[in-house]
N, C-alpha and C positions, 0 to 999 in steps of 0.2 A: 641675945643679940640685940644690939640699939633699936630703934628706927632711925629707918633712915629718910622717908620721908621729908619735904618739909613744903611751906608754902615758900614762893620767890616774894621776894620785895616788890614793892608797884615798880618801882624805880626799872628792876630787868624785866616783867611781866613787861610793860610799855615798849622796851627795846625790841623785845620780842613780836609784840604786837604791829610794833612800825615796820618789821620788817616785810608783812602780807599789805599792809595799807599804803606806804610811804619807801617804793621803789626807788625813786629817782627825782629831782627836782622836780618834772613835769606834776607827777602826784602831788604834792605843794601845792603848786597852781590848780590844779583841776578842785581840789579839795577846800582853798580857800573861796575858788570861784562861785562855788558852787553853795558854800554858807553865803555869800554876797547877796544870791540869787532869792537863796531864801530869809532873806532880808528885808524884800520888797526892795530894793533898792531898782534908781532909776539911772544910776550913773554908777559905772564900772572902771577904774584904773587897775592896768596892772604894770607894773615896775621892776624889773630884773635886772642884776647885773653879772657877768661872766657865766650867763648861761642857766644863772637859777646857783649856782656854782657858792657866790659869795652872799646874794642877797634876793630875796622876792619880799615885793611888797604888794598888798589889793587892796584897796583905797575904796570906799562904796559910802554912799548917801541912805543908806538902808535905816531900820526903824532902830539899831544902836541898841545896848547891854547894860543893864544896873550891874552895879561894883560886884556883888553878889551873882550873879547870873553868870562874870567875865571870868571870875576864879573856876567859877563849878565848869565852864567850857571847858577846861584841859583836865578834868575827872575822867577816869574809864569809865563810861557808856556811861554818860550823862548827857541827856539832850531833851530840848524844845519839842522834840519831831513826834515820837509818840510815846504813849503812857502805858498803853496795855499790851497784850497780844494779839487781840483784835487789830489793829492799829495796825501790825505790821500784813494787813491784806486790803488794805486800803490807804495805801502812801501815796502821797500825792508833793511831798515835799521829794529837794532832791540829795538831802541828807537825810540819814534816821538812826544810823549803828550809832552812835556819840564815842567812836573810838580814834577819829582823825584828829582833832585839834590835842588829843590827849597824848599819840603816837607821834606826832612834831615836837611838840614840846619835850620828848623823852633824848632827841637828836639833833636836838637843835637849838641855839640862842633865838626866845620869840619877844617880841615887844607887843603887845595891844593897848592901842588907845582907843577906846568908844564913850558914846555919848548918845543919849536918847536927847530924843525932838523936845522934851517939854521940862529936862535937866539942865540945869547953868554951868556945869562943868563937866567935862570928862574925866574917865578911871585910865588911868596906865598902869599896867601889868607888866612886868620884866620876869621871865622864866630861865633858866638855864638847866636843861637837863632834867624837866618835870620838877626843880625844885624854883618857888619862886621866890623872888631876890629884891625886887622891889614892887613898891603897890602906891599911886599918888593920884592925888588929884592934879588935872590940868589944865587949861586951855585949847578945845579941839572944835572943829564943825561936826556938827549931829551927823553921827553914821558911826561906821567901824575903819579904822588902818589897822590891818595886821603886818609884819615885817619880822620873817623868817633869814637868819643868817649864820652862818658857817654851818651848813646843812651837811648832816653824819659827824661831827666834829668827835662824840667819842665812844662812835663806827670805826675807825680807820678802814677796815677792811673792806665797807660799803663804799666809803670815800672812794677808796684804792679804784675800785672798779667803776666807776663812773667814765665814760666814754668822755670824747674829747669835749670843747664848747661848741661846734656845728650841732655833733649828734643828740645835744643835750637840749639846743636852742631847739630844733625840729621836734624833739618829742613834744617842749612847753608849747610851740607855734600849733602842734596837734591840740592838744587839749583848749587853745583857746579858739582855734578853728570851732571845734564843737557846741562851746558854750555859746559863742558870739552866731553863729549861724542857728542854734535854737531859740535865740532870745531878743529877734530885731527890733523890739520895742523897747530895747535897754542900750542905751550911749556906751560906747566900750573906746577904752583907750590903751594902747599897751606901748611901753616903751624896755627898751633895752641899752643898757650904757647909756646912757645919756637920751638917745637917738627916739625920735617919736618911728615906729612900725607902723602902727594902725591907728586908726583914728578915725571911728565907726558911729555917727549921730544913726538917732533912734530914724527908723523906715520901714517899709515895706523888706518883708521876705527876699523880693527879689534884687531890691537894691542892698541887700546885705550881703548875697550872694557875691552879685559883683564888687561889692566894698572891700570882701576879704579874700575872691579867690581872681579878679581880674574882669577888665571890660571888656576882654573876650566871650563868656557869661551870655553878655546882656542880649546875643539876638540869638540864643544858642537853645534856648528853655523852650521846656514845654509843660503848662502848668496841671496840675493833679487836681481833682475836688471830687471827690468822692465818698454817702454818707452809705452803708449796710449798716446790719445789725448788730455786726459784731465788734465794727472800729468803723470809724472815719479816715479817708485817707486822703490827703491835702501835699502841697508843697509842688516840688518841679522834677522833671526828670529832663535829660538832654540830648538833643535830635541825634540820629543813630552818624552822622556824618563828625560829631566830634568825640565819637568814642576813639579815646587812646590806647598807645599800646604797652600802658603801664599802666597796674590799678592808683587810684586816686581821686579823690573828690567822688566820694561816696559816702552817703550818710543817710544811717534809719534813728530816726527819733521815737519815742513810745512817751507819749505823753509828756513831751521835750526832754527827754533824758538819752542820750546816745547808745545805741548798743550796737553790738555786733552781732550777727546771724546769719551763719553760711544758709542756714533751710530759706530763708527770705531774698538774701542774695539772690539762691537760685531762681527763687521766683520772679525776679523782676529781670535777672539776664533770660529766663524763657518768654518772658514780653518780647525780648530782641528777635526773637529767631524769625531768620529770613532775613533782619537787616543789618545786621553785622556780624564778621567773622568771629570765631572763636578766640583770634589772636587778638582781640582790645576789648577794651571796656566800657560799658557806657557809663557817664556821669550821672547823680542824682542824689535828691534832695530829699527826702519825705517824713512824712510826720502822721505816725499812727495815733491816734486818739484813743483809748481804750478802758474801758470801766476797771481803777485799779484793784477790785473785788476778782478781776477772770485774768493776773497776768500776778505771778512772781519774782520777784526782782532782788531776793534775799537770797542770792545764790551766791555771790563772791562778794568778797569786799570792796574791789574797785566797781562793782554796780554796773558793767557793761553787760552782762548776760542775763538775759532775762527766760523765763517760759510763762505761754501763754495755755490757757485749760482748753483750746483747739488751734493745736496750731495750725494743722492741715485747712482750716476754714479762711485764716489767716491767707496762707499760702494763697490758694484759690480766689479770694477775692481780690489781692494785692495783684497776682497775675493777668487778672481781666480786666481790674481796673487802666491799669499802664496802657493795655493792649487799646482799649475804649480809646483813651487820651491821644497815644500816637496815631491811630486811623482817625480821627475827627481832624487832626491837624494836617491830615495829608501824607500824613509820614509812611506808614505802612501802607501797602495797596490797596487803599478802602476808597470807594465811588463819595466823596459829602462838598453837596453843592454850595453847604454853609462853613465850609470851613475857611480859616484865618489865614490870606495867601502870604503872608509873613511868615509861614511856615514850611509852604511849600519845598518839600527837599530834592534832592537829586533824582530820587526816582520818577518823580512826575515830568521832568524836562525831556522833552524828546533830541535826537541826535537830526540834526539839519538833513532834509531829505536829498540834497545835493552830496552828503557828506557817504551818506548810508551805501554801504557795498552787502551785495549775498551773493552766495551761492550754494547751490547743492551737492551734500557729498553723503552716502550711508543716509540717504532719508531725512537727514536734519540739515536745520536752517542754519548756516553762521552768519555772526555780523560782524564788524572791524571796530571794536570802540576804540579812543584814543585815553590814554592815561589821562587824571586826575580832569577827568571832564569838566567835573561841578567848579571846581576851581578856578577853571581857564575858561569859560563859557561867555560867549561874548555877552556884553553888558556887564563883566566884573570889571570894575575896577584895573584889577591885574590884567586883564587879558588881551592887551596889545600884542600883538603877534603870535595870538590863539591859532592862526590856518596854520602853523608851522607844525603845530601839535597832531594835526591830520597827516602830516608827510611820514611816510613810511610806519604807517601803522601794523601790529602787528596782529593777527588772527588770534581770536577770542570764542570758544565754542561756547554754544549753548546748547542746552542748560550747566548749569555752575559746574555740575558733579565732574563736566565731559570735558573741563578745560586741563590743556596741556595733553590730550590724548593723541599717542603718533599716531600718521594716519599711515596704512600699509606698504605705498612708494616711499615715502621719509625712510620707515624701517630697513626696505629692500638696498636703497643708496648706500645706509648709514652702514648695511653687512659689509655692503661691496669698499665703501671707504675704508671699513676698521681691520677688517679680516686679511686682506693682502694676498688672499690665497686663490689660488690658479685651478682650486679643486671646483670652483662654482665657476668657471668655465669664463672670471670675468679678467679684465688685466687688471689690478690694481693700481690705484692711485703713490705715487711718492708723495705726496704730503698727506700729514696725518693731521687734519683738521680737529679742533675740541668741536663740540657738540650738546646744545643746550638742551634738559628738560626740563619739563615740568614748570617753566619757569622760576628754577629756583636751583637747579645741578645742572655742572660743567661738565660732559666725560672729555675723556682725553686717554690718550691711547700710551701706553709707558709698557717698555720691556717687558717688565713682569706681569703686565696685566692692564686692568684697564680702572683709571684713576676715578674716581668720584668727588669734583670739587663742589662745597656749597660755597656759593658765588658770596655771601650776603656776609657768612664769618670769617670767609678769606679776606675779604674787601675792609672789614673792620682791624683786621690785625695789620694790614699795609696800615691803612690809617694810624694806626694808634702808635706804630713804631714812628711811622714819620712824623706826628704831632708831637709825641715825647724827645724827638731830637729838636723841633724847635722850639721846645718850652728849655731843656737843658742847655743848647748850643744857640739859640736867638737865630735860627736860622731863618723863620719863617717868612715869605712872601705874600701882599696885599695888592688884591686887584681893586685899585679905585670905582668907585662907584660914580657915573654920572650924574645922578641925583642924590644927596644924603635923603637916607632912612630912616624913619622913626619905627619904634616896638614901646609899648609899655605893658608895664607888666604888674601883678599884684603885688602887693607893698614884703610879704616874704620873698618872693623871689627876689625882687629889686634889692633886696638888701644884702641878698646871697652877691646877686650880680656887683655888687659895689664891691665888694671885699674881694671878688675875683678878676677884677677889670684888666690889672695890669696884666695875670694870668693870660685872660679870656684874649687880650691883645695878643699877645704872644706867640698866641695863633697862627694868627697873620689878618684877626680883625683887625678893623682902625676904629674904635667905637669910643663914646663919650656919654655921661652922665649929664642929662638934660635938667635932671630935679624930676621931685616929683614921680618915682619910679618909672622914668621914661628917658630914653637912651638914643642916640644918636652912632647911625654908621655910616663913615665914610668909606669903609673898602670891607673886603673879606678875603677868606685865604684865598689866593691863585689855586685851583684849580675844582674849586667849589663851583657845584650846577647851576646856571646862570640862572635856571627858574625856579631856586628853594627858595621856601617858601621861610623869608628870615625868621620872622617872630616866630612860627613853630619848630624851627631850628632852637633858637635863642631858649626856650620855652623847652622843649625836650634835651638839651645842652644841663641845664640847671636843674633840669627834675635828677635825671642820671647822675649827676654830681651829687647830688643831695639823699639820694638813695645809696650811693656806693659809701658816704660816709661815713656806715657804720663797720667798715669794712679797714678805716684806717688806713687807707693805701699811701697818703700823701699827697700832698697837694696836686701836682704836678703831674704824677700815675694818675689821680681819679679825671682828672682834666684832662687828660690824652685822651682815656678808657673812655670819656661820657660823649666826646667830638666823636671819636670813631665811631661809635653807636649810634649817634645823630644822626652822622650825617652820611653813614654810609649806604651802598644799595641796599636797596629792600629786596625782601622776596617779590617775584610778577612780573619783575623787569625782561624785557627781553633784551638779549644783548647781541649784539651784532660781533662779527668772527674777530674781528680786528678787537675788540673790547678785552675777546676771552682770551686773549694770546698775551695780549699787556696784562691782566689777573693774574694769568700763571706766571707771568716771565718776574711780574712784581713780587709774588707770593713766594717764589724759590729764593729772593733777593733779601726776605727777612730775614732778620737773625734765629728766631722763632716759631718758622711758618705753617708750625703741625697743629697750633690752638689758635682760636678767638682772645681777644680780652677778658673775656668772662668763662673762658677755658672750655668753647666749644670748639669738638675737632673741625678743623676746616675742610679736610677729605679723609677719603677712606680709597683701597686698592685693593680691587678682586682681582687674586693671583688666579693663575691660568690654571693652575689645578683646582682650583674652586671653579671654575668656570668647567674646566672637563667632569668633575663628579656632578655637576650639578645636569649637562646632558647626558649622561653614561649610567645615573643612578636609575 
């Protein structure tokens, strides 16, 4: 019998190889960013056009390639990084496999021109398909361009699967989020089609922050610096009052290189506990320093996962540290007579003693808060017409655990209202009132039993049906605004917001591109809460878009779906009788009204024989 063995060609070994290194455009980017980096370079351009789709290009002032050096780059595992085996337990660079520029070149048409500082001309290199096709001298400035184009060209079947240009631009916008926020001593520029995105001169940490993720950022931080034994932990993390209710802007650096790690994660959301719910997230920034002798980092090829030789020590120190950081600023319930009143958060403001109601019921104290306190608290800005927010407040138990707890008259009313029956010796009521709990479910009384509406995913699926008839039918109406609005926003989202305006109008906004990722409103839809809060409306409107995208729904569905989500009620609310009668009366009136947009049931119905086995078993 033959063998059948045989070795592959470099040529498919390479395709094969690009298929673990070189995903998706992003990879590209992340990969050439990242030789720039190790460049010493002090100036970063990056250049894309249709997404990574047709073109990327990364432009750097770095210390540049002899002729020889520029061929052996696109070699399997041939690299700068290290020599020995030793070498790979003490990396410090942020490349070292020497398999990426070799795994592009096997999928793609590449061009390099480089040129060192103390050479009079540059090498251009032309590859197609690992094989190279031209080699010249020419006229360049000292550094590296590289320019990746028709990227998978002979993949088809990678091509094939490539998601649309949003979902493809969001992953490269990811990867340079990472490099750009670990390296603010490096000028970074990126453009797309033509269009300049970012435009990042070298700064501070925390003006980088704000440079790429918004100047909402700037009063939001709370800074880290902390040295043990085992790591340094430095950068920012973000007061518990702008945790969102969608993961995002979260980043662990390890000796500037980005990873992921649910064990850490959790360490720094157990920082949170006590100042924010389970349902958001906090933002943050950090940067572990770490002897790269006690952390391995040669665990996958895209280089996100790392292990540390303790990581429980890790965990523990990262968790106390945060904790130190938030109590010195005020933020958690910590007494410190030095601390930075620029930080002072919500929980240290007291509720005006004119304001404050108690009473006693069962032994415990309640007090009446009024919703989004911290935001409407006189002296903001916003809070013209803050006493309106005291009228009809609604009862809030304390402690946390005891909120939304009926109290035993509620119950006895609520029997005598639903039950109807002449056995409990009372007359019953003809109207059958809905009835809210927990601050978050409507019951409501129906033939067959007794309805269970969640107010939060009903109230989304009205919306989203009526936003999608006026994106399709132009129906929509606009309540002028007596003063135009400003929002600005980071230079991604601004950019999402341009391409979506006519949409976003459609609405029944009236908004206008001011330059400069900063937008102008003159109205909003008719029947929108007169005290949303625009810019984090605007601001959770485009993140939700921008997340559904991978999802393909269409312009115009994801636009519906990301408004109704917005801006619809939240869980907490209390809603008054007349609110709960219009929910249902609206809720039966969609075409739809058994799901949310994101396909959660809007209620549920304990039939009456569940209700009898459930007293009878």
């Amino acid at each position: 019998m033959p063998d059948i063995i045989q070795l592959l060609p470099d040529s498919i070994a390479n395709q094969i190889a690009a298929g673990e290194v070189i995903q998706r455009p992003a990879s590209v980017v992340k990969e050439l960013l990242e030789n720039a980096l190790d460049a010493g370079s002090t100036q970063i351009k990056l250049i894309i056009k249709d997404s990574g789709k047709t073109s990327i290009q990364v432009i750097d002032d770095g210390k540049g390639m002899s002729e020889t050096d520029a061929r052996m780059a696109f070699e399997r595992h041939a690299t700068s990084k290290i020599s020995s085996a030793n070498d790979l337990f003490c990396i410090k660079t942020m490349g070292f496999r020497g398999e990426a520029m070799a795994s592009i070149a096997a999928i793609a048409h590449v061009e390099m021109i480089t040129k060192q500082h103390h050479e009079d001309v540059a090498h251009r290199i032309v590859i197609e398909g690992s094989i190279v096709t031209k080699s010249e001298k020419v006229q360049a400035m000292s550094g590296t361009s590289v320019t990746v184009k028709n990227l998978f060209y002979n993949v088809p079947a990678r091509r094939k699967f490539l998601k649309s240009d949003p979902v493809e631009l969001k992953h490269i916008l990811d990867e340079f989020h990472r490099v750009s926020l670990a390296n603010p001593e490096i000028h970074f520029t990126f453009h797309h089609n033509g269009n300049e995105v970012y435009h990042l001169p070298k700064g501070s940490l925390k003006q980088r922050i704000v440079g790429v993720l918004g100047k909402h950022y700037n009063e939001k931080l709370v800074p880290i610096n902390e040295e043990t034994e085992v790591a340094n932990f430095s950068g920012f993390i973000a007061k518990p009052e702008a945790a969102k209710k969608t993961q995002g802007d979260q980043y662990i650096f390890v000796n500037n290189r980005f990873i992921k790690s649910h064990y850490l994660n959790h360490a720094i959301r157990a920082a949170y506990d006590e100042l924010i719910t389970k349902e958001v997230f906090p933002a943050y920034f950090l940067f572990l320093d770490v002897d790269p002798a006690n952390i391995d980092i040669n665990v996958h090829p895209t280089k996100t996962e790392i292990k540390f030789e303790d990581e429980r020590l890790i965990y523990n120190y990262l968790r106390v540290t945060l904790k130190h950081s938030l109590g010195q600023y005020s933020i958690s319930p910590a007494l410190d007579f030095n601390a930075d009143h620029n930080f002072v958060s919500k929980f240290s403001k007291a509720i005006p003693k004119d304001l404050e109601q108690t009473h006693y019921r069962s032994g415990q104290k309640s007090f009446f808060f009024p919703e989004n306190e911290a935001r409407l608290r006189p002296g903001n800005e916003k809070a013209q017409g803050w006493e309106d927010i005291y009228k009809g407040m609604h009862e809030v138990k304390v402690p946390d655990h005891a909120m939304g707890i009926l109290e035993i008259e509620t119950l006895e009313s609520e029997a005598f209202r639903m039950t109807g029956s002449e056995d409990l010796g009372m007359k019953p009521k003809e109207q059958k009132e809905p009835y809210q709990i927990h601050n978050q479910y409507v019951l409501h009384q129906v033939k067959s039993g007794l309805m269970v509406i969640d107010y939060q995913a009903a109230h989304e699926r009205i919306l989203y049906e009526r936003y999608l008839d006026y994106l399709k039918n132009g129906k929509s109406s606009t309540q002028k605004e007596l003063f135009p609005r400003t929002i600005d926003l980071d230079p991604a989202k601004g950019e999402v917001l341009k391409n979506l305006l006519e949409k976003v109008n459609g609405l029944g906004f009236e908004m206008e591109d001011f330059g400069h990722n900063t937008f102008i409103i003159h109205g909003t839809p008719s029947g929108l809460d007169a005290h949303a809060d625009l810019n984090q409306l605007i601001q959770q409107l485009i993140h939700n878009y921008v997340d559904n995208i991978e999802f393909e729904l269409g312009v115009e569905d994801n636009l519906a779906r990301s408004m109704a989500i917005s801006s619809g009620l939240k869980k907490g609310k209390r809603l008054e009788k007349e609110e709960m009668i219009s929910l249902i009366d609206q809720l039966f009136g969609c075409e739809m009204p058994y799901k949310s947009p994101s396909g959660k049931k809007t209620y549920v119905i304990i039939e009456h024989d569940e209700l009898f086995k459930r007293f009878n078993n």
